[in-house]
C-alpha positions in Angstrom: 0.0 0.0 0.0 2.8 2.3 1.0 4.7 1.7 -2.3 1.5 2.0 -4.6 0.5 5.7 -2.0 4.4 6.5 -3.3 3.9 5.6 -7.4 0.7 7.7 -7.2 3.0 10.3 -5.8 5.8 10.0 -8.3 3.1 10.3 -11.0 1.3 13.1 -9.5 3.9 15.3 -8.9 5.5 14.7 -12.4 2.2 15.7 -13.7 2.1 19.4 -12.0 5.7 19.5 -13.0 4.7 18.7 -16.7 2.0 21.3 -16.5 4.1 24.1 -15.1 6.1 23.5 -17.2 4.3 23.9 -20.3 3.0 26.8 -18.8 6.4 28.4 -18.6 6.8 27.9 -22.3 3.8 29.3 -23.3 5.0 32.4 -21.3 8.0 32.4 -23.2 6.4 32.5 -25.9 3.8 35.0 -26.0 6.6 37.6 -24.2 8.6 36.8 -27.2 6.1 37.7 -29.4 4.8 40.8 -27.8 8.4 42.4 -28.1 8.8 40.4 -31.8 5.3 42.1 -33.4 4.8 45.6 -31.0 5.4 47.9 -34.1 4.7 45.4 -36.8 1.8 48.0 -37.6 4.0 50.5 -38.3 6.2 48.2 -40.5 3.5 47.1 -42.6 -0.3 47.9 -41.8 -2.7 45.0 -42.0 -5.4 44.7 -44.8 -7.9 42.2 -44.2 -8.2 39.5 -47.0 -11.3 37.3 -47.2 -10.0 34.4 -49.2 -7.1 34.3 -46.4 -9.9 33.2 -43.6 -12.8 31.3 -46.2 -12.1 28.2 -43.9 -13.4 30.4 -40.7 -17.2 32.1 -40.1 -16.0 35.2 -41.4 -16.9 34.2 -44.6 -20.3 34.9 -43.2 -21.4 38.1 -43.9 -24.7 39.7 -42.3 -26.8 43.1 -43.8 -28.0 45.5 -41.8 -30.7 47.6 -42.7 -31.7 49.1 -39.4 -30.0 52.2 -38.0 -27.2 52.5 -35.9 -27.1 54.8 -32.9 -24.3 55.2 -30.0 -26.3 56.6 -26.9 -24.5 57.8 -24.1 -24.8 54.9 -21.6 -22.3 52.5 -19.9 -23.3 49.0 -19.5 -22.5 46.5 -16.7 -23.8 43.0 -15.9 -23.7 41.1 -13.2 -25.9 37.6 -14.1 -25.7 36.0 -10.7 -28.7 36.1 -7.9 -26.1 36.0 -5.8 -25.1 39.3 -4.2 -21.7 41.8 -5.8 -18.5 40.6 -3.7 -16.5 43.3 -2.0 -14.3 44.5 -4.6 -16.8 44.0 -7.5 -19.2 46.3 -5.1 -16.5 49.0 -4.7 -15.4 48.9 -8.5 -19.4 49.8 -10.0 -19.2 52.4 -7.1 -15.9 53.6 -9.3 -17.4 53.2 -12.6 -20.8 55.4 -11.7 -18.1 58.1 -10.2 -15.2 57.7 -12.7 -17.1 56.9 -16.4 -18.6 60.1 -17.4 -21.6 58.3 -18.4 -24.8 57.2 -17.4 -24.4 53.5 -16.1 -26.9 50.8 -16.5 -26.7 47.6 -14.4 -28.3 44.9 -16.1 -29.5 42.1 -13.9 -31.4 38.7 -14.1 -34.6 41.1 -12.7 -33.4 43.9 -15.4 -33.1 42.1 -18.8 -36.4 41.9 -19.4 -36.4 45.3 -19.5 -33.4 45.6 -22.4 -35.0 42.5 -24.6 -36.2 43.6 -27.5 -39.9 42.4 -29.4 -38.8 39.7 -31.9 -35.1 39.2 -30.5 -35.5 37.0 -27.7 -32.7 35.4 -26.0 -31.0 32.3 -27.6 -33.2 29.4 -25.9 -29.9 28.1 -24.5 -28.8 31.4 -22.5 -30.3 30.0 -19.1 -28.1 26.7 -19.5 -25.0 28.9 -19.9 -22.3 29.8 -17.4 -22.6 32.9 -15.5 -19.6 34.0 -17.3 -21.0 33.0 -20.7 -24.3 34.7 -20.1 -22.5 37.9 -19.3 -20.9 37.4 -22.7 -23.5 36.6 -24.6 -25.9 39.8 -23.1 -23.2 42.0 -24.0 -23.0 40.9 -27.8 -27.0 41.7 -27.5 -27.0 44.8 -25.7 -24.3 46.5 -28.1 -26.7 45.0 -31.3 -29.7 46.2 -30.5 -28.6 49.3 -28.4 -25.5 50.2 -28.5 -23.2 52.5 -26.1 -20.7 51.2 -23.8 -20.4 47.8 -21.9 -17.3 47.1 -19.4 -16.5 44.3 -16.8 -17.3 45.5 -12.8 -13.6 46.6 -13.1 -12.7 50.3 -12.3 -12.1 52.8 -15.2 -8.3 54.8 -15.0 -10.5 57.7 -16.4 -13.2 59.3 -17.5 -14.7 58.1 -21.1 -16.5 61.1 -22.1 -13.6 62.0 -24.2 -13.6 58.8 -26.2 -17.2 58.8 -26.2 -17.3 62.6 -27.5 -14.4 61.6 -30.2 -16.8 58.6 -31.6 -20.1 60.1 -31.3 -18.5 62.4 -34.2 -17.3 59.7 -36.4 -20.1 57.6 -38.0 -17.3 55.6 -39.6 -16.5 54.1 -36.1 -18.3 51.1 -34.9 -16.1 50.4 -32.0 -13.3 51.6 -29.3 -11.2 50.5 -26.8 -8.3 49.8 -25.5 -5.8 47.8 -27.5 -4.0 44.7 -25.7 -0.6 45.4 -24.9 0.1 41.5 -24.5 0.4 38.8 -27.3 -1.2 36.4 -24.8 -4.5 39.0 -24.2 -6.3 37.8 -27.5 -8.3 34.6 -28.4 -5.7 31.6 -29.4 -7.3 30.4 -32.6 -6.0 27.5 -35.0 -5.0 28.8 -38.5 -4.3 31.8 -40.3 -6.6 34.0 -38.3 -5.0 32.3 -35.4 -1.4 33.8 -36.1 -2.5 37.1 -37.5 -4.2 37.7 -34.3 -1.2 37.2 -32.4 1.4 39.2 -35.2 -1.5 41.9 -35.0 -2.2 41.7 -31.0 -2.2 45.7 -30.8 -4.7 45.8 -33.1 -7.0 43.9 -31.5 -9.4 45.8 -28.8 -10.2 45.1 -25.0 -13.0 42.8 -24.5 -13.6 43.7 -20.9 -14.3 47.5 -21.7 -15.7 48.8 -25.4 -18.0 51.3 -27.1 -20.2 50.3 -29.5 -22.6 51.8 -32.3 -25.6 49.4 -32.5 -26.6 47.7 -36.2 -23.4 47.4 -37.1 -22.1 44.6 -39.3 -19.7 43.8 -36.7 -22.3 43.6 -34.2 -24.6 41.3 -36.3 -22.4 38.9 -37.2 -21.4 38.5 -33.6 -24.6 38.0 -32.7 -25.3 35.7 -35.7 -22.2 33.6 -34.8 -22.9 33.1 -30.8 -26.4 31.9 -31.7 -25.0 29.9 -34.7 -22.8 28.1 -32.1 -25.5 28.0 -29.1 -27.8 26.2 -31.4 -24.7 23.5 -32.3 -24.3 22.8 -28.6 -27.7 23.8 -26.9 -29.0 19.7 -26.4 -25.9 19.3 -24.8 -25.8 22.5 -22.7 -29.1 21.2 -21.5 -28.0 18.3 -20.5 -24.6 19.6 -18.5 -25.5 23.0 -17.8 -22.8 25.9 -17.1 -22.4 26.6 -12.9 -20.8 29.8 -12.4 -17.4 29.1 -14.7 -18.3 26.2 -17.1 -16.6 24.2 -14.4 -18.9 21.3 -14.7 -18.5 18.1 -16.5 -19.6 17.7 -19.8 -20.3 21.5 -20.5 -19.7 22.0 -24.0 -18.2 25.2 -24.0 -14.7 26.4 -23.5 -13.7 30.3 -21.7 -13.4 32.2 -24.8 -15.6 30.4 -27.3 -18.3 33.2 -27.5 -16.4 36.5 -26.7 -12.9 36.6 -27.8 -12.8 33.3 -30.0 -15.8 35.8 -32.1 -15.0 39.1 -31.4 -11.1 39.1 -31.8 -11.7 38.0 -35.5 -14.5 40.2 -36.5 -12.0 42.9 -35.1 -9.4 42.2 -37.9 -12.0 42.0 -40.6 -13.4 45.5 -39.7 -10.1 47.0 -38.7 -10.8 50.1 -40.8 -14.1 51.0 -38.6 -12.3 49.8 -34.8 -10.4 53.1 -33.4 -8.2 52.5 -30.1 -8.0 54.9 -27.4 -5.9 54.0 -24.2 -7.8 56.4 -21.7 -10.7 53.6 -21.6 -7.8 51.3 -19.7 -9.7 49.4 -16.7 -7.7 47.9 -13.5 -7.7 44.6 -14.4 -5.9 43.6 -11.2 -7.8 42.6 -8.2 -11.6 42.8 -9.3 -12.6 39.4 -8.0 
C-alpha cells in the first residue's frame, strides 16, 4: 500500500511538473512575441483578406438595414442572484463616479427590460455559465442598443472624451483599449490564429468597449454566438454551465463566444475599430 501511496506520488507530482512546465513555455512565448510584433503596424499595416480566412465564419457576412445609434450609456452585468463581492461592489461604485456616463446595471430582474420584441434570448442562454451569459448579453445589448459595456472593473478615467471623439465619427463602430500583450487575445488555430497574435495591438479590450448598434460587426457576432449555441444547446441542457463552465460535460470552453468571435471580426473591420488607451480598466484585483 505504502509503495502504490508512493507511485501515485511520483506520478502526480510529475504531472504538475509537466504542467508548469508547459506553462512556462507558453509564457515564453507569447513575451517573445509581444516584443517580436509591438510595431509590426508601423512596418506594414494590416489589410484584411477574405479568401485568407474562407475556412473560418467570417466568410459569413450579415446586412444591416436598421439604424445604428451610440447613446450615451455605460453597461454592466452582473448575471448571478447572488449578491456583488466586495471588490466588485466598490469597482461599479468607481465606474458610476469615474465613467462620465450614465451606467446601466443589467440584472437577471433587469433584462427583461433591455430584450427587444422579436429578438429573444437564444433558448440556451439559461443553461450557460454565468460568465458566458454575461458574454453573450453583452454581444446583444451592443446589437440592438449600442453605447458602452465594461466588466465591474474600475475605469483609470473618464470616457467622455472617447465617447465625445466617436459620437462624431459615424465611420466608427467600435473603441477600446488595444492589448498590450500577445497572450490577451483569443488563441485560434490557423491563419486567423497567427495574424491575431502578429496583429495583437490591433485587436481591442474585451472587458471594456463602445459600441454603435446595427453594425455589421455587431450582427455577425450576434449571428455567430447563436450559430454556435444552437450546435451545442442539447448538450448545454444536459450539462449546464455553474458559475465558470466548471462542470463536467459542459460543451463550451472560456473564450468560445467572446474573444474566439470578437477578436476576428475585429481584424475583418479593422478600418471601422479606433483604439483609445484612456478607456484602460484595473484589471488587477476585481474578484
Amino acid at each position: 500500500m505504502g509503495a502504490m501511496n508512493a507511485a501515485r506520488r511520483v506520478k502526480h507530482l510529475a504531472f504538475v511538473a509537466g504542467k508548469r512546465a508547459r506553462r512556462g513555455l507558453r509564457k515564453v512565448k507569447f513575451d517573445a512575441a509581444t516584443i517580436a510584433f509591438r510595431d509590426v503596424e508601423k512596418v506594414r499595416a494590416f489589410t484584411y483578406r477574405p479568401a485568407r480566412y474562407d475556412d473560418t465564419f467570417l466568410t459569413r457576412t450579415v446586412v444591416v438595414n436598421e439604424p445604428s445609434e451610440l447613446p450615451p450609456r455605460a453597461f454592466v452585468i452582473w448575471t448571478g442572484d447572488n449578491p456583488l463581492t466586495e471588490n466588485r461592489a466598490r469597482n461599479l461604485d468607481v465606474i458610476r463616479s469615474r465613467i462620465g456616463l450614465p451606467v446601466e446595471l443589467v440584472t437577471p430582474s433587469t433584462i427583461g427590460d433591455w430584450l427587444v420584441d422579436g429578438e429573444p434570448l437564444h433558448p440556451a442562454y439559461e443553461h450557460l455559465s454565468l460568465i458566458h451569459r454575461s458574454d453573450y448579453l453583452r454581444g446583444y445589448l451592443m446589437h440592438h442598443h449600442g453605447g458602452a459595456y465594461l466588466d465591474i472593473k474600475a475605469p483609470l478615467h473618464s470616457w467622455a472624451g472617447p465617447y465625445e471623439d466617436m459620437l462624431s465619427d459615424p465611420d466608427v463602430w467600435a473603441m477600446s483599449f488595444s492589448a498590450s500583450h500577445a497572450n490577451w487575445p483569443a488563441k485560434l488555430r490557423g491563419r486567423i490564429g497567427r495574424d491575431i497574435i502578429v496583429r495583437y495591438r490591433m485587436i481591442f479590450g474585451n472587458s471594456g468597449f463602445m459600441m454603435r448598434s446595427h453594425t455589421s460587426l455587431t450582427a455577425e457576432w450576434m449571428a455567430e454566438m447563436d450559430r454556435r449555441l444552437d450546435d451545442a444547446q442539447e448538450e448545454l441542457a444536459r450539462h449546464p454551465g455553474g458559475v465558470f463552465g466548471e462542470g463536467p460535460g459542459y460543451p463550451l470552453s472560456w473564450n468560445d463566444l467572446l474573444a474566439r468571435v470578437l477578436d476576428p471580426l475585429n481584424l475583418k473591420y479593422l478600418p471601422h475599430v479606433r483604439f483609445d488607451e484612456r478607456m484602460m480598466l484595473d484589471l488587477q484585483n476585481y474578484r
